[in-house]
Structures are given as C-alpha cells and as structure tokens.
C-alpha positions in Angstrom: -13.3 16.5 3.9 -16.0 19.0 2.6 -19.2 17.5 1.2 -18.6 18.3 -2.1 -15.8 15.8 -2.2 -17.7 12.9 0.1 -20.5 13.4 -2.5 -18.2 12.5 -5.4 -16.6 9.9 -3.6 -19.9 8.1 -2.6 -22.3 9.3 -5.5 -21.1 6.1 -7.7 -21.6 3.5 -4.3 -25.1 5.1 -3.6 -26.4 4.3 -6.9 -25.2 1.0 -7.3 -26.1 -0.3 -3.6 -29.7 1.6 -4.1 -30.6 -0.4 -7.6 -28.5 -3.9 -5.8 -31.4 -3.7 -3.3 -34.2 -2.7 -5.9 -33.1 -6.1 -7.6 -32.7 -8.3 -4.3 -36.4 -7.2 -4.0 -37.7 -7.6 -7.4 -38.4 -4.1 -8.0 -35.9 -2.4 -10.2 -37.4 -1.3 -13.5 -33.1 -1.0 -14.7 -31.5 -4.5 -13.8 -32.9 -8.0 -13.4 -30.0 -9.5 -12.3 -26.6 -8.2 -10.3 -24.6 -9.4 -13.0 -26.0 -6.7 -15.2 -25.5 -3.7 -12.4 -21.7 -5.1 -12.1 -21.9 -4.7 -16.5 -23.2 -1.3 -16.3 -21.0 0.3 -13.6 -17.8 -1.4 -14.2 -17.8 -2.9 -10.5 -17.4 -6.5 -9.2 -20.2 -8.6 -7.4 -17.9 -8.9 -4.3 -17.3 -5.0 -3.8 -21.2 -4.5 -4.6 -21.8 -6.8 -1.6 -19.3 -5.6 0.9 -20.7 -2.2 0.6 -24.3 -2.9 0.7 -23.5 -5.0 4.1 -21.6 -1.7 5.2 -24.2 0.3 4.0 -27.3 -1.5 5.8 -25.3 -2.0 9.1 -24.7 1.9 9.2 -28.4 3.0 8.8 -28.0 3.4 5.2 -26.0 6.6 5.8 -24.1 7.5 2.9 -20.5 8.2 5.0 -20.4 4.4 5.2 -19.7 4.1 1.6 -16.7 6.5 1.9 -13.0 4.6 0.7 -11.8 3.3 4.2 -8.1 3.2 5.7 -6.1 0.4 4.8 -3.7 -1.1 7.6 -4.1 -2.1 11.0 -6.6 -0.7 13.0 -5.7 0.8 16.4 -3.9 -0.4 19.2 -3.2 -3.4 16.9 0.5 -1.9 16.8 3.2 -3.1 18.5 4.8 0.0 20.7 7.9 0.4 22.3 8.9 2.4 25.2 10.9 5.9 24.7 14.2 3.9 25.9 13.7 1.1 23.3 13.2 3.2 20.7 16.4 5.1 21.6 18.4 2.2 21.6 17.1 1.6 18.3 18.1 4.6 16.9 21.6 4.5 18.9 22.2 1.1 16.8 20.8 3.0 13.8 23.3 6.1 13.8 26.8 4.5 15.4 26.1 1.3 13.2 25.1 2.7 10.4 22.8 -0.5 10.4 19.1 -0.9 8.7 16.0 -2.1 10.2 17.0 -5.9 9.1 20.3 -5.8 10.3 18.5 -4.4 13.9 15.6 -6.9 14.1 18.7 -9.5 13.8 20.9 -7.9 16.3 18.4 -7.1 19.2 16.5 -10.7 18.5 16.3 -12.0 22.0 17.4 -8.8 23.9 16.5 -8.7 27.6 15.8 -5.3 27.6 13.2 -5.5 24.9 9.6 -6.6 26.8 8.1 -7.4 22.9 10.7 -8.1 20.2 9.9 -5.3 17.3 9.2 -7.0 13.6 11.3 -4.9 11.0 7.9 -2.7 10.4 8.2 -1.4 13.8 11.9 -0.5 13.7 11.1 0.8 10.5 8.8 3.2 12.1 10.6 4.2 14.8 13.6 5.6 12.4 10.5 8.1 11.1 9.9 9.4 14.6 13.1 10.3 14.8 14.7 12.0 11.9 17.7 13.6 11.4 18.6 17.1 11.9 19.9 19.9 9.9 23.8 19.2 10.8 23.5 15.4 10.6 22.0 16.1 7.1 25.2 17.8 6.0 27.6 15.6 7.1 26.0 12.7 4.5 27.6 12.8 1.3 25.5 11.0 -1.3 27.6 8.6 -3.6 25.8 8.7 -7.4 27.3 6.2 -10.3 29.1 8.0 -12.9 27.6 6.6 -15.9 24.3 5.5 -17.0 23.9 1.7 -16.4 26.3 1.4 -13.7 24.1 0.5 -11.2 20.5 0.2 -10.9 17.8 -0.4 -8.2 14.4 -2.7 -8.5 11.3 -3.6 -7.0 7.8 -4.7 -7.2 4.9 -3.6 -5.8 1.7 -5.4 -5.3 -1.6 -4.1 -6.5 -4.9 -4.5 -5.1 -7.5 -7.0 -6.9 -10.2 -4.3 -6.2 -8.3 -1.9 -8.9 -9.4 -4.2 -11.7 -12.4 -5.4 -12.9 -11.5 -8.9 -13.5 -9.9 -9.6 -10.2 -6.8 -10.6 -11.2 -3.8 -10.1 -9.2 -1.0 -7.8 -10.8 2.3 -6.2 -9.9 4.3 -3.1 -10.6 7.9 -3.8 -11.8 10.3 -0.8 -10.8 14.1 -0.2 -12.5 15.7 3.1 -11.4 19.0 3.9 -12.6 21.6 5.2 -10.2 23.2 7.9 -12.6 20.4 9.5 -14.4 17.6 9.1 -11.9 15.1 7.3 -14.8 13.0 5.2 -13.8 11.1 2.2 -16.2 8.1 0.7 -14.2 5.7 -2.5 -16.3 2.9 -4.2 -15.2 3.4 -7.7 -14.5 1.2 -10.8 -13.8 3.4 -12.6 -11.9 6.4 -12.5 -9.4 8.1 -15.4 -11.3 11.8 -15.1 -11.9 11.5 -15.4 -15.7 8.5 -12.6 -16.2 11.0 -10.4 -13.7 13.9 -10.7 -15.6 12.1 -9.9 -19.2 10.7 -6.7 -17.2 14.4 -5.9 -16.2 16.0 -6.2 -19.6 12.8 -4.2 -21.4 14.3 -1.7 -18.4 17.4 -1.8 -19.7 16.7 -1.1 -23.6 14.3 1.2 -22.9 
C-alpha cells in the first residue's frame, strides 16, 4: 500500500480523533461537544471512540487508523490434514455433493480428528479447483425463457456503513435465462418485506 493511498485512507480518522481529544480536554476552538464532531464529519460516536482507543494504544501512529481485516484472526481456523481434505473433495467430485450435504455425511466420521463446519469444507473445495479437462466435461444447463427460474438472496450489511446505525440488507433476484439481476435494500429479513422485494424483482 503506497502512502499516498494510507494518507487518503486515514486523513479523515486523523482529524476527527485529533479534535475528539481537543474536546475530551477542553481545548478545541471547533467543537464543544462530540455530538457536534460526529455532525460535522458524518461519523458515529461509537466508531469515533473505537479508533481513538486504537489510536492512543498504538502511540498515536497514524497506520492504526488504517480500515482492518474482517474475519477471524489467525490460527483461529479450523484445519484439516492433506488426507481429510482429500476425502472431501473425493465425496465432492464422485458425489457430486455440496458442502451441506458433506458436513451431514462425514458428521461423526472416525477419521476426521475435528469435524469441519460447512465454512471449512467450503474452503477446502477452493484449494482445490478443477482443471482444464474437468472444466470441459461440465455442461451448464440455462432456462429457456425469461422467468423460468430464478435465484435469491440476501446479504447483510454492516451498521458502520450508515450513519444512523441501523441494520439493513441487500435483497438479490437473478434470472436464470437472461442473467439480470434486481437487488433492493431492505430493513428486515421478514417473510413479507422479502416477498414484496421478490415480486418488485419480478416486474421490474
């Protein structure tokens, strides 16, 4: 990452955590309160405290108020041994099963010293992909007409992305046939706000 691009990505951070602390100790000549820095730079009070904390336990160096990795942190991963994994992807190919269909089939297996959550299998199809000639032999199947069949799903979006706070999710509707896709933002995972999203889908 060059410095130009940390510098854009932390210039924002540095400015609000530097007048945060001007205001903790009574000295800004900009903001009285925190409310009024969270106003003026479109930020919550929540995010404007977890990176001060970062920022003061770092030496107040500016790398500390770089965007950080979501997901589990290292080692926190459950991995399998090169003969587990292979037996996964045996099941995978001759089966033609998915990662659900694995987690239920090798549930309890002897020869498994952890049992693998459906993430792990999951991961384990990506370390080994397909090659060139398996490629060929799969013939995609595609609908013939529009509407025929479709695909959906939501997708969760971080509070963090709003100002408010609120919790929101991204409805998905791709169509088989045509390859469109219709996505809506939706407050709720409720079967009656879903099923409007699928039908405004459908017209649109």
């Amino acid at each position: 990452m060059t410095k130009s691009i940390k510098l854009g990505l932390t210039s924002k951070w540095l400015l609000v955590v530097q007048e945060y602390e001007l205001v903790k100790q009574k000295r800004s000549k900009n903001f009285e309160t925190a409310e009024q820095i969270c106003q003026a730079y479109k930020v919550h009070r929540k995010d404007i405290r977890k990176y001060y904390e970062r920022w003061i336990k770092s030496g107040k160096n500016m790398e500390a108020l770089l965007p950080q990795k979501r997901g589990p942190k290292p080692g926190q991963l459950k991995t399998l041994s090169r003969e587990e994994e292979r037996t996964i992807v045996k099941i995978h190919r001759r089966l033609q099963a998915n990662e659900f269909e694995i987690f239920h089939l090798i549930k309890g297996n002897s020869n498994f010293k952890v049992a693998p959550s459906v993430s792990t299998i999951y991961r384990t199809f990506k370390h080994y992909p397909l090659n060139k000639k398996r490629k060929e032999k799969i013939k995609r199947y595609e609908k013939r007409y529009p509407g025929e069949l479709s695909h959906s799903d939501t997708y969760y979006l971080f509070k963090t992305l709003f100002i408010e706070r609120i919790k929101y999710y991204l409805f998905g509707l791709l169509d088989d046939c045509t390859r469109l896709c219709y996505v809506e933002l939706i407050e709720n995972l409720g079967s009656s706000t879903v099923t409007k999203a699928f039908f405004n889908g459908c017209l649109e």
